[in-house]
HTML snippet that shows the backbone in 3Dmol.js (N, CA, C, O; Angstrom):
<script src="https://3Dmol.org/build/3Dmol-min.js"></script>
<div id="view" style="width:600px;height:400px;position:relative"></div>
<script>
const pdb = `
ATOM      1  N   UNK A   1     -31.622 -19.752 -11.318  1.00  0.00           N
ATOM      2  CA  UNK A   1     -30.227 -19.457 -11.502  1.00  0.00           C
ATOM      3  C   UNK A   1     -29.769 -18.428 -10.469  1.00  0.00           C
ATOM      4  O   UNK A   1     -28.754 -18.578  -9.790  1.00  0.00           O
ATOM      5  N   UNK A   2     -30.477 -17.512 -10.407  1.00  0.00           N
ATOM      6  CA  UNK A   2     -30.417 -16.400  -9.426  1.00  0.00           C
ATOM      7  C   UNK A   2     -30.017 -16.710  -7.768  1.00  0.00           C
ATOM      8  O   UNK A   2     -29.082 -16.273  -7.097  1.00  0.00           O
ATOM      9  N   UNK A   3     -31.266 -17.766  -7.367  1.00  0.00           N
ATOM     10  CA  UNK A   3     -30.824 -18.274  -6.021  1.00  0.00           C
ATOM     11  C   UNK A   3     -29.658 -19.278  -5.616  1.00  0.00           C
ATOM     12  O   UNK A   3     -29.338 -19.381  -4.432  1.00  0.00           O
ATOM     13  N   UNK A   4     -28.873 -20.195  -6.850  1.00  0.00           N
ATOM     14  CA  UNK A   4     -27.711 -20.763  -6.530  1.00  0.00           C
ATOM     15  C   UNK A   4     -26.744 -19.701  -6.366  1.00  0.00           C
ATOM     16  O   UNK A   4     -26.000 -19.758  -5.387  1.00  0.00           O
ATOM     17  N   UNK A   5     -26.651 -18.793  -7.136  1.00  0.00           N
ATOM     18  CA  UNK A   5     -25.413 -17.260  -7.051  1.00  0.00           C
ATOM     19  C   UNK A   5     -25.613 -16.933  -5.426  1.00  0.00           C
ATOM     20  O   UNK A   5     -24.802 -16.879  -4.501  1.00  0.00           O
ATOM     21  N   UNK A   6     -27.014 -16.746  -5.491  1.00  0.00           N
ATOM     22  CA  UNK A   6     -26.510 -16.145  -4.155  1.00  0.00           C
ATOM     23  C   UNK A   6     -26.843 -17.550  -2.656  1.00  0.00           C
ATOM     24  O   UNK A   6     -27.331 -17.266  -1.561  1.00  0.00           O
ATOM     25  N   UNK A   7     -26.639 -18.206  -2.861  1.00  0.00           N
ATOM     26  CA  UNK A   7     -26.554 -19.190  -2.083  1.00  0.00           C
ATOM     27  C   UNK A   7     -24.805 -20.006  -1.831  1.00  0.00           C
ATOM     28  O   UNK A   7     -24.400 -20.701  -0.900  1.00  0.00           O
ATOM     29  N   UNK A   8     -24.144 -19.562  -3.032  1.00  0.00           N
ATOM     30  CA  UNK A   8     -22.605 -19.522  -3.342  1.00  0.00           C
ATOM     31  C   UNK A   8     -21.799 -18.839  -2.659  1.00  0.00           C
ATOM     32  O   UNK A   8     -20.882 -19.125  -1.889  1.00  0.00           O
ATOM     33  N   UNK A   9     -22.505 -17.355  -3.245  1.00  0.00           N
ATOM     34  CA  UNK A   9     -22.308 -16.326  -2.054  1.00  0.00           C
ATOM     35  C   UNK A   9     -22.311 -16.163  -1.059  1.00  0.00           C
ATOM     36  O   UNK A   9     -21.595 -15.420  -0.388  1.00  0.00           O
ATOM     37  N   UNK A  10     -23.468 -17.115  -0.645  1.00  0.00           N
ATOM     38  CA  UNK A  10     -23.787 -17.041   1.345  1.00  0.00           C
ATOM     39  C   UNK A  10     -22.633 -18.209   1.721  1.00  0.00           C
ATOM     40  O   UNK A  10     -22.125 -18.148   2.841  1.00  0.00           O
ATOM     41  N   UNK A  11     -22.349 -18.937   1.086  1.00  0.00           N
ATOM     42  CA  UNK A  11     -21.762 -20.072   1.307  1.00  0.00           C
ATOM     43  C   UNK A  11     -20.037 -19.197   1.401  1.00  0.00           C
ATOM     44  O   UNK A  11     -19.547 -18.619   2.371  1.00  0.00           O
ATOM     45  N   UNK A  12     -19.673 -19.323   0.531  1.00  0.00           N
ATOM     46  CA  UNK A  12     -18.315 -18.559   0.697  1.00  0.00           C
ATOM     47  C   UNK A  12     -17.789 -17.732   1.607  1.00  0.00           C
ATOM     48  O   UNK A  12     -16.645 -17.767   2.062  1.00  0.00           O
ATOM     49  N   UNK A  13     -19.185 -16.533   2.014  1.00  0.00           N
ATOM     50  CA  UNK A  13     -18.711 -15.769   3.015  1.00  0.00           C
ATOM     51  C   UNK A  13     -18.631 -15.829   4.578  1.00  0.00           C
ATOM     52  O   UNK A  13     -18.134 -15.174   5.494  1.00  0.00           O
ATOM     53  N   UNK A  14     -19.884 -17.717   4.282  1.00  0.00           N
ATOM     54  CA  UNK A  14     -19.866 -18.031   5.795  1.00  0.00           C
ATOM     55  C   UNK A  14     -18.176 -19.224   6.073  1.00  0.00           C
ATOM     56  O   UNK A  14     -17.870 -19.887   7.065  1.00  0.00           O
ATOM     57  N   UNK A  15     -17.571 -19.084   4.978  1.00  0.00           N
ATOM     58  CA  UNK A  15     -17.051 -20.133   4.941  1.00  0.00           C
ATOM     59  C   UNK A  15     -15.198 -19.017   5.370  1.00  0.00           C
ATOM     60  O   UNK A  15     -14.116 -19.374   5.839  1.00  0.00           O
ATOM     61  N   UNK A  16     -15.693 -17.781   4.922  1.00  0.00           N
ATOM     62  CA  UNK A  16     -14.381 -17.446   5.151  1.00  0.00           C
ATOM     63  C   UNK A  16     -14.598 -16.714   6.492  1.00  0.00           C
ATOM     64  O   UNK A  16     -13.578 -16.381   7.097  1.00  0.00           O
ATOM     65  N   UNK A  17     -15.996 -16.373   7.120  1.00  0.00           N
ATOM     66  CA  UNK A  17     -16.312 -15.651   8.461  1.00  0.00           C
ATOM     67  C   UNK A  17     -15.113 -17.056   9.243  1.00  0.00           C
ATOM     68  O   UNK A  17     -14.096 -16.989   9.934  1.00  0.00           O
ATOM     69  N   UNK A  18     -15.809 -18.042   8.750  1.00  0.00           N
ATOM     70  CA  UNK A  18     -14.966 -19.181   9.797  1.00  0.00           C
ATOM     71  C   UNK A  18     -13.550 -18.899   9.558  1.00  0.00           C
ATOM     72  O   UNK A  18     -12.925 -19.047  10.608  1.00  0.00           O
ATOM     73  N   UNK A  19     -12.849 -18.570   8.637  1.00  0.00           N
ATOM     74  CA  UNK A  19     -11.917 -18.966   8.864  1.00  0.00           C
ATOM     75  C   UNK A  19     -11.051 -17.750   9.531  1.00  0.00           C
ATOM     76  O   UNK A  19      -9.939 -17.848  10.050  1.00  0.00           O
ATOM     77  N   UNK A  20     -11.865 -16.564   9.375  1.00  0.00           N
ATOM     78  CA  UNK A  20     -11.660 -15.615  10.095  1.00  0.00           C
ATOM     79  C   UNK A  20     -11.381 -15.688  11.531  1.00  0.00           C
ATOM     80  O   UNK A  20     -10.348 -15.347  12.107  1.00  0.00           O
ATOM     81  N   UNK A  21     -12.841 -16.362  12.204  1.00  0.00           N
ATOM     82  CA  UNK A  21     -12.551 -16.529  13.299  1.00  0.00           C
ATOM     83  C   UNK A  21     -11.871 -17.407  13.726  1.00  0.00           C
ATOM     84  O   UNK A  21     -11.425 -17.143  14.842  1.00  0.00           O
ATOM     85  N   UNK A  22     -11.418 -18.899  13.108  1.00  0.00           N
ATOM     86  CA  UNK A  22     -10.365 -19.533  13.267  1.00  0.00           C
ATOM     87  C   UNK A  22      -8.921 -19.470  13.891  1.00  0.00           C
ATOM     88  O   UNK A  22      -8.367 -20.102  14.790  1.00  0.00           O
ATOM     89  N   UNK A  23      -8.453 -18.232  12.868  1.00  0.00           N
ATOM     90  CA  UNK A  23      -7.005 -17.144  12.729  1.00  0.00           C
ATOM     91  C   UNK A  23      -7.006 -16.744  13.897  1.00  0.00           C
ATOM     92  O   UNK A  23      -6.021 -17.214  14.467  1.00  0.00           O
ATOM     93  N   UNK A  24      -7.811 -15.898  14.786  1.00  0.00           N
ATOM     94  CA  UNK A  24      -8.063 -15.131  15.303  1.00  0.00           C
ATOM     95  C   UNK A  24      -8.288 -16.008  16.800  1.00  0.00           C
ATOM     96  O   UNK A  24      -7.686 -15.578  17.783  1.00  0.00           O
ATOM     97  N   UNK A  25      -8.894 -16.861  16.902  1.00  0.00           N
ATOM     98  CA  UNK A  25      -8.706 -18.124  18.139  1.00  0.00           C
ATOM     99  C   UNK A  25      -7.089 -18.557  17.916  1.00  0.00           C
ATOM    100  O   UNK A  25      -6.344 -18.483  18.893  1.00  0.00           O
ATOM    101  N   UNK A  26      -6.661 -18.923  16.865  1.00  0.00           N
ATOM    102  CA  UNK A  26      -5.527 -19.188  16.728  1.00  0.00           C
ATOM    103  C   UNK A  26      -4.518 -18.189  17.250  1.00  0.00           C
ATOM    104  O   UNK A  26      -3.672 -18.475  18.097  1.00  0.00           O
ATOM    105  N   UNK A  27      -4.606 -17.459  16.906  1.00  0.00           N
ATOM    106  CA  UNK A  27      -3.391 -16.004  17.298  1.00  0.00           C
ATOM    107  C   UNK A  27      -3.476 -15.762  19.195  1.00  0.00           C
ATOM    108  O   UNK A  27      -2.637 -15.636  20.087  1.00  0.00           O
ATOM    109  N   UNK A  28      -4.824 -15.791  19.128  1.00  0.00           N
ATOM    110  CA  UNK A  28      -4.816 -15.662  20.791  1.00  0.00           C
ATOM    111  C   UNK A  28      -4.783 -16.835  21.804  1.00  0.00           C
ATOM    112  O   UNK A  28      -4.741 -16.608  23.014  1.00  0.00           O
ATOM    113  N   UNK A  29      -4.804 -18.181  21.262  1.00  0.00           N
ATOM    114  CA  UNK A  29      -4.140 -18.912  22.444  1.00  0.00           C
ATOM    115  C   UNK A  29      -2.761 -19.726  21.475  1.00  0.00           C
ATOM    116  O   UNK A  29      -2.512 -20.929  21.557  1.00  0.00           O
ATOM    117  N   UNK A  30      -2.310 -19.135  20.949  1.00  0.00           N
ATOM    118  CA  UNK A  30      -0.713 -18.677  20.774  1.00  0.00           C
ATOM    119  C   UNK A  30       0.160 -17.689  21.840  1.00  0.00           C
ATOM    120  O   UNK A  30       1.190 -17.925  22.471  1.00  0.00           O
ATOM    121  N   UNK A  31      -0.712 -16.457  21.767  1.00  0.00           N
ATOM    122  CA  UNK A  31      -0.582 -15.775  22.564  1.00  0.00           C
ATOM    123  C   UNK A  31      -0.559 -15.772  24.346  1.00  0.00           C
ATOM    124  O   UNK A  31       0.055 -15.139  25.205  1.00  0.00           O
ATOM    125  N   UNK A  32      -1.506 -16.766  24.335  1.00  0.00           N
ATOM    126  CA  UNK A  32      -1.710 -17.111  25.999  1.00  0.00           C
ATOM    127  C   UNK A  32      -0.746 -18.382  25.985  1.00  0.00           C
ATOM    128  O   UNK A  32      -0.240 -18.487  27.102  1.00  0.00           O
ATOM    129  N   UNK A  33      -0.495 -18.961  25.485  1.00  0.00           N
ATOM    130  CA  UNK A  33       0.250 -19.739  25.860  1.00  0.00           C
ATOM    131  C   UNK A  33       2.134 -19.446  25.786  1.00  0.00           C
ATOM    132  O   UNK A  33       2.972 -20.035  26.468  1.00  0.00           O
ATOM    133  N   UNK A  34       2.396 -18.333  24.711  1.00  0.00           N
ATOM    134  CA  UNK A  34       3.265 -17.426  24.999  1.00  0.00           C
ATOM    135  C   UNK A  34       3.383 -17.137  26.559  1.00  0.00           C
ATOM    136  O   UNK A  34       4.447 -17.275  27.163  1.00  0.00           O
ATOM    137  N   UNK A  35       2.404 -16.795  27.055  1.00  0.00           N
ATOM    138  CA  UNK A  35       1.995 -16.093  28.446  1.00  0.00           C
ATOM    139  C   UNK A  35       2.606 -17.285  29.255  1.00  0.00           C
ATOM    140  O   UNK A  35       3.719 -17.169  29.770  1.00  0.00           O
ATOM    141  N   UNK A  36       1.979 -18.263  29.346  1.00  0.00           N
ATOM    142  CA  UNK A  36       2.024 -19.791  29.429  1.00  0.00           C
ATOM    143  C   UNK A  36       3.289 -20.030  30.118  1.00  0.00           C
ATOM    144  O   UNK A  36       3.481 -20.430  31.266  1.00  0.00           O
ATOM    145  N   UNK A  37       4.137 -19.699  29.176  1.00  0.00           N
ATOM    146  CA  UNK A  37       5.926 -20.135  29.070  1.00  0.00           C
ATOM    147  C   UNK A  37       6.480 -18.942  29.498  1.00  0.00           C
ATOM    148  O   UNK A  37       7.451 -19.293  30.168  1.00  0.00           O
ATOM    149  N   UNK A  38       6.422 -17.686  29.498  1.00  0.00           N
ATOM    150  CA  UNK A  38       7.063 -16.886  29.679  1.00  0.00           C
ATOM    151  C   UNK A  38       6.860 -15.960  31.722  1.00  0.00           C
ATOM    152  O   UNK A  38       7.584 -15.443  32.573  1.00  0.00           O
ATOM    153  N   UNK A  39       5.287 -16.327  31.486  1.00  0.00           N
ATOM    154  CA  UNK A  39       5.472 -15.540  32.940  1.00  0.00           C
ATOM    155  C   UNK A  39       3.931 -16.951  33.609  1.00  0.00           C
ATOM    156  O   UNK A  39       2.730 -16.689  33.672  1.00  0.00           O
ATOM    157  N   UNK A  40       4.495 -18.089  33.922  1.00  0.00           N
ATOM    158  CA  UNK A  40       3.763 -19.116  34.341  1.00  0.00           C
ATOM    159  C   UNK A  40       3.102 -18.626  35.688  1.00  0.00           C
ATOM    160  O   UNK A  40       1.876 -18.718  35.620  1.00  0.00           O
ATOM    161  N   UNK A  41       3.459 -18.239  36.633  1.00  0.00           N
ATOM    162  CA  UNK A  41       3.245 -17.821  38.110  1.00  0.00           C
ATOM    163  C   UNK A  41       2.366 -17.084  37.801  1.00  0.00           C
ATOM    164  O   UNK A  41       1.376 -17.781  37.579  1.00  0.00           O
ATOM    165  N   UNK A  42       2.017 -15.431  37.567  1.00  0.00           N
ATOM    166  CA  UNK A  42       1.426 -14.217  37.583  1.00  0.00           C
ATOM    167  C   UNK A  42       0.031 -15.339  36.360  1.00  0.00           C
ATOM    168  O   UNK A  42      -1.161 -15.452  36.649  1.00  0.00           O
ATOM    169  N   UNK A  43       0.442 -15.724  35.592  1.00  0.00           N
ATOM    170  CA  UNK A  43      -0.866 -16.699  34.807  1.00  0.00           C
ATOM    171  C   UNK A  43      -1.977 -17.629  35.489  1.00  0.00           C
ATOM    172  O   UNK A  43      -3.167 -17.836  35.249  1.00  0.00           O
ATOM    173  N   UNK A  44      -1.157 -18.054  36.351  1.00  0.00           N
ATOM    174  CA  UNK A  44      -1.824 -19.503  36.693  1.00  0.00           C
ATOM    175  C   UNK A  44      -2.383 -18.570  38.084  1.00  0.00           C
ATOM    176  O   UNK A  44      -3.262 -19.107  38.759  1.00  0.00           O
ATOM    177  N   UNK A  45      -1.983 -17.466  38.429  1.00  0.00           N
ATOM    178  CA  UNK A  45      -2.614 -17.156  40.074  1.00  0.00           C
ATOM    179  C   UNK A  45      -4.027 -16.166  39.439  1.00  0.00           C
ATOM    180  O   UNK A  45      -5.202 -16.324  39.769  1.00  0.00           O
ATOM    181  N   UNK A  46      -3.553 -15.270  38.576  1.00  0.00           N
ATOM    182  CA  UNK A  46      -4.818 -14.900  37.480  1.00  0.00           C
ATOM    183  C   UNK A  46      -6.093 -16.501  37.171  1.00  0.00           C
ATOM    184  O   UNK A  46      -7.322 -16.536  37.231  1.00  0.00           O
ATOM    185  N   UNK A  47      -5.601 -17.032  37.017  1.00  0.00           N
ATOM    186  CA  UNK A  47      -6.219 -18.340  36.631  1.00  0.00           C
ATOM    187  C   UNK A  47      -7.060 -18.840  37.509  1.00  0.00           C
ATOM    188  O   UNK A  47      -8.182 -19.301  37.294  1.00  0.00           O
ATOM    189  N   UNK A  48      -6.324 -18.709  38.797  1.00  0.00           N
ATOM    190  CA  UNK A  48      -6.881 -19.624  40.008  1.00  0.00           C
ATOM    191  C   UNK A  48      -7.513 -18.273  40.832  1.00  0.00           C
ATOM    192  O   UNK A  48      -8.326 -18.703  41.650  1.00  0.00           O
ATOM    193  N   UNK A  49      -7.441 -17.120  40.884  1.00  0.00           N
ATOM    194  CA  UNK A  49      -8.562 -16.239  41.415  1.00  0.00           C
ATOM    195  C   UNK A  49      -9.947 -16.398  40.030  1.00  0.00           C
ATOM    196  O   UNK A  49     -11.088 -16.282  40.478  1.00  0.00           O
ATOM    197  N   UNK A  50      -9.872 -16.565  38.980  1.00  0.00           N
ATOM    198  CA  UNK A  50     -10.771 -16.410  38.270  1.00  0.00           C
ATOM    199  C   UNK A  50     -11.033 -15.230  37.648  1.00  0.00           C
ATOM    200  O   UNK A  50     -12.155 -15.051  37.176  1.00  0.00           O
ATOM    201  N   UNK A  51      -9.847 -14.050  37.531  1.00  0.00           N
ATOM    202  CA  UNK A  51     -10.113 -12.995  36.827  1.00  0.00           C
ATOM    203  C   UNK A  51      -9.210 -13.385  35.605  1.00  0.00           C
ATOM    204  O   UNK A  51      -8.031 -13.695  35.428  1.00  0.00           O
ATOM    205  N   UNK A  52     -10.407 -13.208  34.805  1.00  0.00           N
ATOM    206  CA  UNK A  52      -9.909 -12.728  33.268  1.00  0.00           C
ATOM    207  C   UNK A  52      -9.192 -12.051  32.557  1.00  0.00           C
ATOM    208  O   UNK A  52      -8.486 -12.389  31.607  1.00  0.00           O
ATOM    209  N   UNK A  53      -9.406 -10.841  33.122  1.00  0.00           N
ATOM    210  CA  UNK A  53      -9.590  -9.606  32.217  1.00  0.00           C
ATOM    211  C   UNK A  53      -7.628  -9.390  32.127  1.00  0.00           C
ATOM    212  O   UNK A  53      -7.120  -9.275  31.012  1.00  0.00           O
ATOM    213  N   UNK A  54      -6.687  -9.362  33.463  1.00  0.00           N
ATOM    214  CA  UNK A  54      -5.120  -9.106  32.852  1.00  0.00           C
ATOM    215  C   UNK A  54      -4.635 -10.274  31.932  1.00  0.00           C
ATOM    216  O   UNK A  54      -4.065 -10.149  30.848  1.00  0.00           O
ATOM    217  N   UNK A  55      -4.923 -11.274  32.484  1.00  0.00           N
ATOM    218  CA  UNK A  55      -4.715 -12.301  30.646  1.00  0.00           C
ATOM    219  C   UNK A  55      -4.886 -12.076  29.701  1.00  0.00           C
ATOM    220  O   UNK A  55      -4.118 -12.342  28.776  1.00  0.00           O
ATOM    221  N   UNK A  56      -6.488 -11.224  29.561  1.00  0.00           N
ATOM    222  CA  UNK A  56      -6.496 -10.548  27.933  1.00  0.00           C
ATOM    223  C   UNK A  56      -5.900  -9.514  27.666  1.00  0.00           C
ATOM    224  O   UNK A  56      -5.628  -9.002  26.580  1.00  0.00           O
ATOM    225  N   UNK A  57      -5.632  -9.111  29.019  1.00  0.00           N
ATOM    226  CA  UNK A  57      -4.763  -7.440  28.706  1.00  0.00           C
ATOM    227  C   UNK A  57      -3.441  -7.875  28.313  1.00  0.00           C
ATOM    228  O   UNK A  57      -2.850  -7.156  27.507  1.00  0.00           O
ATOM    229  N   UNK A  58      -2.799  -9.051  28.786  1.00  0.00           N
ATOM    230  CA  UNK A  58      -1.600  -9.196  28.734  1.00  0.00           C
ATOM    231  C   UNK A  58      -1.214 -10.320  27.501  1.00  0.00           C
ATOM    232  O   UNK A  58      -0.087 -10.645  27.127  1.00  0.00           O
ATOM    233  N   UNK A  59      -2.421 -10.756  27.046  1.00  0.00           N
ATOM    234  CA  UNK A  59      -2.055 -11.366  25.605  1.00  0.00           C
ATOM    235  C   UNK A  59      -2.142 -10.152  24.452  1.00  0.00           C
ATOM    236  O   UNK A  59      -1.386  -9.990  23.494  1.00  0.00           O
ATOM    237  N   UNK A  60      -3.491  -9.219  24.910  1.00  0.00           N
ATOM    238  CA  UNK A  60      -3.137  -8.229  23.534  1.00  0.00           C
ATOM    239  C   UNK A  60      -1.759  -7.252  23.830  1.00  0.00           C
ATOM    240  O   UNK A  60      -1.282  -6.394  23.088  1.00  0.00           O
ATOM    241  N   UNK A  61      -1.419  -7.574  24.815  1.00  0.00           N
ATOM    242  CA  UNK A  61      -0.017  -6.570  24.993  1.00  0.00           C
ATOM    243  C   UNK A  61       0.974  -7.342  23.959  1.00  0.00           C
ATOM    244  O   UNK A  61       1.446  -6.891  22.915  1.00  0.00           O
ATOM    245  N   UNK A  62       1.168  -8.681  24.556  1.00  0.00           N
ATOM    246  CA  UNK A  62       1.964  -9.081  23.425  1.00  0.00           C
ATOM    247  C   UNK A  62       1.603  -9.683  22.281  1.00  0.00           C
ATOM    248  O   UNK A  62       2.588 -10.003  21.614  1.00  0.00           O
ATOM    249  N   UNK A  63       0.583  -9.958  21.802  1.00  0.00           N
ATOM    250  CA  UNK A  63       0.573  -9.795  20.315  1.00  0.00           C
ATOM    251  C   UNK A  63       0.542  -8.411  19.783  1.00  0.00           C
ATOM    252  O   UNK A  63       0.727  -8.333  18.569  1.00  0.00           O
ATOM    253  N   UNK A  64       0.344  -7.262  20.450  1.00  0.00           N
ATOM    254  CA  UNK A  64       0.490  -5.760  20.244  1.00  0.00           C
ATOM    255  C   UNK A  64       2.117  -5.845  19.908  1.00  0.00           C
ATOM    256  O   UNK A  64       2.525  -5.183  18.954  1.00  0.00           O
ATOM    257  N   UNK A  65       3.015  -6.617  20.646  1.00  0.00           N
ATOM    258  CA  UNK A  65       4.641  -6.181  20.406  1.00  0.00           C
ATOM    259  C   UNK A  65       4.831  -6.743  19.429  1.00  0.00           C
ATOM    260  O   UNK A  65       5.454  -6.255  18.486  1.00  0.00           O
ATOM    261  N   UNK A  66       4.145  -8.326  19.451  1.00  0.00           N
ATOM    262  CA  UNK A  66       4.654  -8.958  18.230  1.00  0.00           C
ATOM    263  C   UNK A  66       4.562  -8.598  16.439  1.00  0.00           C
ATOM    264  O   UNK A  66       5.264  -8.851  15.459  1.00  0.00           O
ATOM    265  N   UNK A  67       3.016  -7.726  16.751  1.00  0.00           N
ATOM    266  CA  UNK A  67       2.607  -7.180  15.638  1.00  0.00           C
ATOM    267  C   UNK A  67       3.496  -5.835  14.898  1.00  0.00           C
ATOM    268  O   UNK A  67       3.654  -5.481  13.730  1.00  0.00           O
ATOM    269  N   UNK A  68       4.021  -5.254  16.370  1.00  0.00           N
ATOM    270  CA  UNK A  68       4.958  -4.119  16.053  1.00  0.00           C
ATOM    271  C   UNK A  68       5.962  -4.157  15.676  1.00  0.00           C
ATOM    272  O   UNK A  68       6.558  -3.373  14.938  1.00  0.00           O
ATOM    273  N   UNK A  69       6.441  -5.580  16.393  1.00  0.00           N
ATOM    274  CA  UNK A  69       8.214  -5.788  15.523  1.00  0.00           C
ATOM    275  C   UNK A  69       7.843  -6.391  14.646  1.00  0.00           C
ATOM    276  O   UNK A  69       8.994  -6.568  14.248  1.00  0.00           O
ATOM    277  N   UNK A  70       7.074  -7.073  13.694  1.00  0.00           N
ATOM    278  CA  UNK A  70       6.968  -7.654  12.392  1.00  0.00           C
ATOM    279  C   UNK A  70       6.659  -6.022  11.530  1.00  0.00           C
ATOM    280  O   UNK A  70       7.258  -5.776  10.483  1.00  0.00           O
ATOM    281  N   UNK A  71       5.873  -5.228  12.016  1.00  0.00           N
ATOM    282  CA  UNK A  71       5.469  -4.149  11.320  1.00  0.00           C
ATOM    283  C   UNK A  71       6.915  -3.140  10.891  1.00  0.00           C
ATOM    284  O   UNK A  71       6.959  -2.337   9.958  1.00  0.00           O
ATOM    285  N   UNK A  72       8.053  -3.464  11.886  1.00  0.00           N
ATOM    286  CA  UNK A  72       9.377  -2.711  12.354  1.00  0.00           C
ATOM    287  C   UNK A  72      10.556  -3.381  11.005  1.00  0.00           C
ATOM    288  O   UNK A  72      11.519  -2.820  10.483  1.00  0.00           O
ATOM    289  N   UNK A  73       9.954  -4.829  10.755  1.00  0.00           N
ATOM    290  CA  UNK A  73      11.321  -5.055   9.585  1.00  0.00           C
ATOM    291  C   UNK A  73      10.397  -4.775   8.540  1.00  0.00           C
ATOM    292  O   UNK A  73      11.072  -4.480   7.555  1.00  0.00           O
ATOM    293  N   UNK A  74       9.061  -4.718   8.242  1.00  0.00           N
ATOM    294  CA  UNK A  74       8.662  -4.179   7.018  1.00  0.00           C
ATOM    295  C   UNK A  74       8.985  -2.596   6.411  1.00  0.00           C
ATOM    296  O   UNK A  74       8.563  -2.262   5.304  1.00  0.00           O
TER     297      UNK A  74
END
`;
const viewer = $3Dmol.createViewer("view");
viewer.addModel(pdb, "pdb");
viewer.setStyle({}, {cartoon: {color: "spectrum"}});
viewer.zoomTo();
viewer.render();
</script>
């Protein structure tokens, strides 16, 4: 009896890790593709040198705003 509980348990929490990380893939190529539509040029030349790193700076920038004005009508 003991090992179905916690086999329920393992089950559930691997089941919501996923959906965790799901949300979270979800939010950020929302975000890049925000990027996408809004500043296409400065994206796609980031893209085509092969640096990473201002895309992620510039998606958590704006899900950083987006998070702030939802935080702003609460």
């Amino acid at each position: 009896m003991y090992t179905v509980s916690v086999r329920m348990s393992l089950a559930q929490r691997s089941l919501s890790l996923a959906g965790i990380i799901g949300i979270l893939t979800a939010v950020f190529a929302g975000g890049l593709i925000y990027l996408l539509v809004t500043q296409p040029v400065s994206t796609a030349e980031n893209i085509a040198q092969g640096e990473v790193s201002p895309i992620v700076k510039a998606v958590a920038g704006v899900l950083y705003d987006a998070l702030r004005g939802i935080l702003k009508f609460l």
